[in-house]
C-alpha positions as CSV (number, residue, x, y, z in Angstrom):
1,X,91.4,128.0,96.2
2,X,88.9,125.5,94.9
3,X,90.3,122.1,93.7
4,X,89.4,119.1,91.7
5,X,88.7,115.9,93.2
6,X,89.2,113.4,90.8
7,X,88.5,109.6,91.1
8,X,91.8,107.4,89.9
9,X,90.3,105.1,87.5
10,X,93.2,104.3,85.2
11,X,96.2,102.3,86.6
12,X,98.4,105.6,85.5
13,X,96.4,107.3,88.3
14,X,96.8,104.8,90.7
15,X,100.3,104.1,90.2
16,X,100.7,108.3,90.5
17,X,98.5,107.8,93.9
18,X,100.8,105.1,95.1
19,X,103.9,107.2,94.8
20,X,102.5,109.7,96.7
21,X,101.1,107.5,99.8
22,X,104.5,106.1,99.9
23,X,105.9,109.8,100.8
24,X,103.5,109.4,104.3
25,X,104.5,105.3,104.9
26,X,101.2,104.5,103.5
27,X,100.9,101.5,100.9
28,X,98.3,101.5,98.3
29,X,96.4,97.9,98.6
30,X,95.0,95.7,95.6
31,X,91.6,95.6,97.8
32,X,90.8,98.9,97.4
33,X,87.9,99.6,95.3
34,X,87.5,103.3,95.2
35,X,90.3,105.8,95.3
36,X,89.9,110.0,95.0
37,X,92.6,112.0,94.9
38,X,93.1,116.2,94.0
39,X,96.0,117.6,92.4
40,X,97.7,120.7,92.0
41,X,100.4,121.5,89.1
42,X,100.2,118.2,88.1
43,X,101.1,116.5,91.3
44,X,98.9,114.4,93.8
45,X,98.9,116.9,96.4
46,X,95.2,115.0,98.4
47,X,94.1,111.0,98.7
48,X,91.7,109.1,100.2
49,X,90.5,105.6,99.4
50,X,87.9,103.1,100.6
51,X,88.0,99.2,100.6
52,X,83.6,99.0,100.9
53,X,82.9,100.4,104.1
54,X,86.6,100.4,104.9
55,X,88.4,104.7,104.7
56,X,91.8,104.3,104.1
57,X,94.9,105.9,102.9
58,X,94.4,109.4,103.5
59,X,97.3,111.8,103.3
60,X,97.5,115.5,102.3
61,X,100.8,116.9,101.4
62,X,101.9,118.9,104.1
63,X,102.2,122.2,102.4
64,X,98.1,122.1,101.9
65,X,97.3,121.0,105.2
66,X,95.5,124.3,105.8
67,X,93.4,124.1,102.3
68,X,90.4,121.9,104.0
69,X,91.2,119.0,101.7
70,X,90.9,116.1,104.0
71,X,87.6,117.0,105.0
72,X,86.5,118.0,101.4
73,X,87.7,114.4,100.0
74,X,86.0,112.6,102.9
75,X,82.5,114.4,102.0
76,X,82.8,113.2,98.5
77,X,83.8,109.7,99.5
78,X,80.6,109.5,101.7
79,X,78.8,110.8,98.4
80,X,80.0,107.9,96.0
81,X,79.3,104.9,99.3
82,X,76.2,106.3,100.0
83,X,75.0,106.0,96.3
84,X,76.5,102.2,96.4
85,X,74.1,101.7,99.8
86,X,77.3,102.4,102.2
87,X,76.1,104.2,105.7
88,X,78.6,102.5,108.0
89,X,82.0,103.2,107.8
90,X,85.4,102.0,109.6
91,X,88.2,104.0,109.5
92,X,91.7,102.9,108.8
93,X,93.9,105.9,109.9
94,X,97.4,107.6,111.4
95,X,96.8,108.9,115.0
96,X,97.0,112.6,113.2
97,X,93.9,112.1,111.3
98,X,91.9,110.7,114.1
99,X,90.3,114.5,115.2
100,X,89.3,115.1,111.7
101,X,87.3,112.0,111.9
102,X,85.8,112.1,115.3
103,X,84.4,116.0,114.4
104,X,82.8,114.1,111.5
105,X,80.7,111.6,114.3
106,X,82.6,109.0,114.1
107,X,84.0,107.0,117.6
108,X,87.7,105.4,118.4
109,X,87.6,101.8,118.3
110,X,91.5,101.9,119.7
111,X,94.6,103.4,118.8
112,X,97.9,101.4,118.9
113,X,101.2,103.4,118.1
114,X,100.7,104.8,114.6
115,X,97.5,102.7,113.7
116,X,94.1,104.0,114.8
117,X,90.5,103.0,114.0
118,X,87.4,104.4,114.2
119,X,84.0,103.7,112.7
120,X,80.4,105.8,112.9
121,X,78.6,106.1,115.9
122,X,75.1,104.6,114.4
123,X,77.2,101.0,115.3
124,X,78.9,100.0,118.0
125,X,81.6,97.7,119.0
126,X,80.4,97.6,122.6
127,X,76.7,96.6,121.6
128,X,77.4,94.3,118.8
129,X,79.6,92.2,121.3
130,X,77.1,92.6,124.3
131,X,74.2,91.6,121.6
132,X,76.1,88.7,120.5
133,X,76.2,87.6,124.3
134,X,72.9,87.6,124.6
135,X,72.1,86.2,121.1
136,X,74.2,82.3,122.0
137,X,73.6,83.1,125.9
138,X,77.3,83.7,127.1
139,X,76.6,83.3,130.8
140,X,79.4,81.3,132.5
141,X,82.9,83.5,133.4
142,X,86.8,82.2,133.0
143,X,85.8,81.0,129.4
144,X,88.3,79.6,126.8
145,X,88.3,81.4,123.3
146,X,89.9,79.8,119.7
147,X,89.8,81.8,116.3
148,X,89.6,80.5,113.6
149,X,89.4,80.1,109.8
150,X,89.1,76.9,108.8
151,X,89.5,77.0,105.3
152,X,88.7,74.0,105.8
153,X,87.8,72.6,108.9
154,X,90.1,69.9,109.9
155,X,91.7,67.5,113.0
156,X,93.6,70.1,113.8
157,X,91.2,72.4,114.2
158,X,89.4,69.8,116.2
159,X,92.1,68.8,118.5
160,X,93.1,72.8,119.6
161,X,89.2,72.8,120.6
162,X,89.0,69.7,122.3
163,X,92.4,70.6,124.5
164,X,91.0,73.9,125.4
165,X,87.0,72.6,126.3
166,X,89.2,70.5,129.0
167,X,90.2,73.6,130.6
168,X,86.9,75.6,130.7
169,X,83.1,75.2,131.4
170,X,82.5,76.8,128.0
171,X,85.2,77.5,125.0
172,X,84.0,80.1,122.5
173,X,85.0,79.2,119.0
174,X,84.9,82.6,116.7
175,X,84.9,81.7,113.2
176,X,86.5,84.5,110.6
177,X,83.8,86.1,109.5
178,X,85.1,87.6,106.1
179,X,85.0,86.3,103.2
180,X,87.9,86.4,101.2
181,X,89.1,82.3,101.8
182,X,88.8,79.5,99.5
183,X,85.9,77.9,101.1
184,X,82.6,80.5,101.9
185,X,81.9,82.1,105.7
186,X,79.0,79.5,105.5
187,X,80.7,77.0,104.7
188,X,83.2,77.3,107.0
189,X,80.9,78.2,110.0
190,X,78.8,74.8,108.6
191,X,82.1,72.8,109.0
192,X,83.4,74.0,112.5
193,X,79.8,73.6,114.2
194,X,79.2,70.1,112.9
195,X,82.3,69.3,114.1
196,X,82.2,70.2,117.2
197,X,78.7,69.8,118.2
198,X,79.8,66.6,120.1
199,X,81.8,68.8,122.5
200,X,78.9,70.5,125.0
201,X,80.6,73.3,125.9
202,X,81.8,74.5,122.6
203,X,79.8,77.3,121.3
204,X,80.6,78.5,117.7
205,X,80.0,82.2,116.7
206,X,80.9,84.4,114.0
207,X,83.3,86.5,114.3
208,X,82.1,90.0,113.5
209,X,84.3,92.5,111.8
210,X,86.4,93.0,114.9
211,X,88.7,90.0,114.5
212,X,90.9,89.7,112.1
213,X,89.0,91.6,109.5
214,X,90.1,93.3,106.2
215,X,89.9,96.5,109.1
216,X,92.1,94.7,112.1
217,X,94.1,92.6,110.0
218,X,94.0,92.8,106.2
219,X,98.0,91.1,106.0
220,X,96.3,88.4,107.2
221,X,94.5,88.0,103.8
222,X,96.8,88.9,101.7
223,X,99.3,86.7,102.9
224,X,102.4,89.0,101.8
225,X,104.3,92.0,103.2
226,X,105.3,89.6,107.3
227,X,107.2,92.6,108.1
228,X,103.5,94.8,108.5
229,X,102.3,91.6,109.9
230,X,103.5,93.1,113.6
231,X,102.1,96.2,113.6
232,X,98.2,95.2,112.1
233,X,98.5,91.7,115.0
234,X,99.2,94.2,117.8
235,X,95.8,96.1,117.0
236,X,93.9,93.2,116.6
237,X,95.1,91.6,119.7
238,X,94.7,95.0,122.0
239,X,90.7,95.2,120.5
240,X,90.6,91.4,121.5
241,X,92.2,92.4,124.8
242,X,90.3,95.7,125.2
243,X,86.7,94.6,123.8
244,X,86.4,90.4,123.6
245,X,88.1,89.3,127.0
246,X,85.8,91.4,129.3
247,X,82.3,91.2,127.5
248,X,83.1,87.8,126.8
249,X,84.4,87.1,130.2
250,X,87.7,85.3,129.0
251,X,90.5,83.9,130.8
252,X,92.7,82.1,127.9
253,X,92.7,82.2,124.1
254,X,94.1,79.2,122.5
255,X,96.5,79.3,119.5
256,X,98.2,75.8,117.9
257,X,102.0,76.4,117.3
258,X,102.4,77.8,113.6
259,X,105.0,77.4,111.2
260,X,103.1,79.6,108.3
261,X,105.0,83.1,108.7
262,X,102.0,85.6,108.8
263,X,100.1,83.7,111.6
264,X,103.2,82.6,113.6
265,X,103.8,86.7,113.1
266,X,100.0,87.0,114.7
267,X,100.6,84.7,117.6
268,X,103.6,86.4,118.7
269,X,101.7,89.8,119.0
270,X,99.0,88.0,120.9
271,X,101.9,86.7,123.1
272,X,103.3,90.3,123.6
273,X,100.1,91.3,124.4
274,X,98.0,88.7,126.3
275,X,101.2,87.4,128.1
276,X,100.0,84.6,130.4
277,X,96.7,84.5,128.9
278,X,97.1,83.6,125.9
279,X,98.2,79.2,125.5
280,X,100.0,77.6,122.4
281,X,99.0,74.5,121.8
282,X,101.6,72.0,119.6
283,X,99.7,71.1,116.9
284,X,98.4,67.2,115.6
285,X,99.9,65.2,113.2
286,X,99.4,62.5,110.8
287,X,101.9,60.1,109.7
288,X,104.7,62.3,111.2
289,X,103.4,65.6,109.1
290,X,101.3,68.6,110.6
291,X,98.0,68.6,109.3
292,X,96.9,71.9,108.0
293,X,94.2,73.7,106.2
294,X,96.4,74.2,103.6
295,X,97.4,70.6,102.7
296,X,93.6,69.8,102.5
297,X,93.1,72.6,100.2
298,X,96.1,71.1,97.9
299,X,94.8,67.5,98.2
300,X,91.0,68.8,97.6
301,X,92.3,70.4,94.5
302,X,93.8,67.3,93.0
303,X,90.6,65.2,94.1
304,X,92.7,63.1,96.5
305,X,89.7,62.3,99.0
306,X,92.0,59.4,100.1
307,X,94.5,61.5,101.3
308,X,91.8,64.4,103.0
309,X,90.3,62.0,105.1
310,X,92.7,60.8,107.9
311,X,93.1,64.7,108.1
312,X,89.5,66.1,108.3
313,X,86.3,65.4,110.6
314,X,83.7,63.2,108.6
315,X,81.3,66.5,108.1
316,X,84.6,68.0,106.4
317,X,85.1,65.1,104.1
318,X,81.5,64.8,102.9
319,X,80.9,68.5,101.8
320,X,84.4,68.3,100.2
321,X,83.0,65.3,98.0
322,X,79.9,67.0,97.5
323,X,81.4,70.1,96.1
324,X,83.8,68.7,94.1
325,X,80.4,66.7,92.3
């Protein structure tokens, strides 16, 4: 039997598609930015979506599992991204799905209870990490790590980074490398390196799309839905344990005590996962308040520069003036 795929472009569509993912425990996210779906009788009975390189959200209804579909949708997904210049893909999948995608060349990344992800063999999680190594010249072992956003960087930041480079002959500082925060990855990976630069053995590096990623983590984002928050940390932290700690020889990773739900959510899954490895820090006040990324953003907003600056590193405060120009 030969069926249609159609692309939902209407919210009618989408709203039908949603309806149907929620059938297989799947949610239908506001990121995504290219949904097909095939229906029979006028019922969904196939999905699949994407989120740019990201494949997500495919289900077939289980009385056409033997029709071919998945496979026939995923062919014309790689269609449409390869026409938008798309030729590396990361798979956001149920632990069912994962042969139909590893016959189609792609590799596990990891699987972690009924989350797994995958991405095409022509990149590498192994070699990107080992490359990045190399590229800032990672050679000491029992190395501190911090992640973070810093959207924007502030004391706080600065403190977490100073207590850990106590601890370690070299703290690697990954900065979130997507860019879905108020300030720009450029910024922010501007802000934390001029920051720290007095600190010798702080090295700052990006990310990559393995941390807390619109793949690993996209809650984190969002910032909505804490109850998914525990299942999408406990992958991220297992790739950080499987992947990060031995390439990048780590003993700790350093976290300051949160009180904002989704990343107090994270650290706990770290916690679960890293056990003794992983240290929380309490975090630095001012005048008897935490200081956060957050209340920067509020004050920067309102143009109260007077307020930012017992909060921020001097770097911080002079691009926030300058922007705000």
């Amino acid at each position: 039997m030969k069926f249609l795929v159609k692309e939902a472009i209407l919210d009618i569509e989408k709203e039908r598609v949603s309806k149907f993912l929620e059938k297989y425990d799947l949610e239908y996210e506001k990121n995504i930015d290219c949904t097909l779906y095939i229906e029979d009788n006028d019922e969904v009975i196939a999905t699949i979506s994407s989120s740019k390189y990201i494949i997500k959200d495919l289900a077939i209804a289980s009385n056409y599992q033997g029709e071919n579909l998945a496979n026939y949708l995923i062919s014309q997904l790689f269609s449409i991204l390869s026409k938008r210049r798309i030729f590396y893909y990361q798979v956001f999948t149920k632990p069912e799905n994962k042969k139909i995608f590893i016959d189609l060349n792609f590799q596990e990344i990891i699987t972690v209870d009924n989350t797994c992800l995958l991405e095409t063999k022509n990149f590498n999680i192994i070699d990107v990490l080992t490359r990045i190594k190399e590229e800032y010249k990672i050679v000491t072992t029992n190395n501190g790590v911090i992640v973070v956003n810093a959207n924007p960087f502030t004391n706080g930041h600065l403190y977490l980074i100073t207590e850990a480079a106590k601890n370690h002959s070299q703290v690697i500082v990954f900065v979130l490398e997507e860019d879905l925060s108020f300030f720009s990855f450029d910024e922010r990976f501007y802000l934390v390196k001029e920051g720290t630069k007095h600190l010798k053995n702080v090295v700052v590096i990006p990310s990559t799309k393995y941390i807390i990623s619109s793949l690993t983590f996209p809650t984190y984002f969002l910032k909505k839905d804490v109850d998914k928050v525990k299942e999408e940390a406990k992958v991220d932290a297992n790739i950080f344990m499987k992947y990060f700690m031995p390439i990048f020889s780590i003993s700790k990773r350093y976290v300051g005590a949160e009180t904002d739900k989704v990343t107090a959510r994270y650290n706990l899954a770290l916690k679960e996962v890293l056990q003794d490895r992983l240290v929380e820090i309490r975090r630095k006040e001012s005048n008897g308040a935490i200081i956060s990324a957050s209340l920067v953003r509020e004050y920067y907003k309102r143009g109260e520069f007077i307020k930012i600056a017992p909060l921020v590193p001097p770097t911080t405060l002079k691009l926030l003036q300058e922007k705000i120009k």
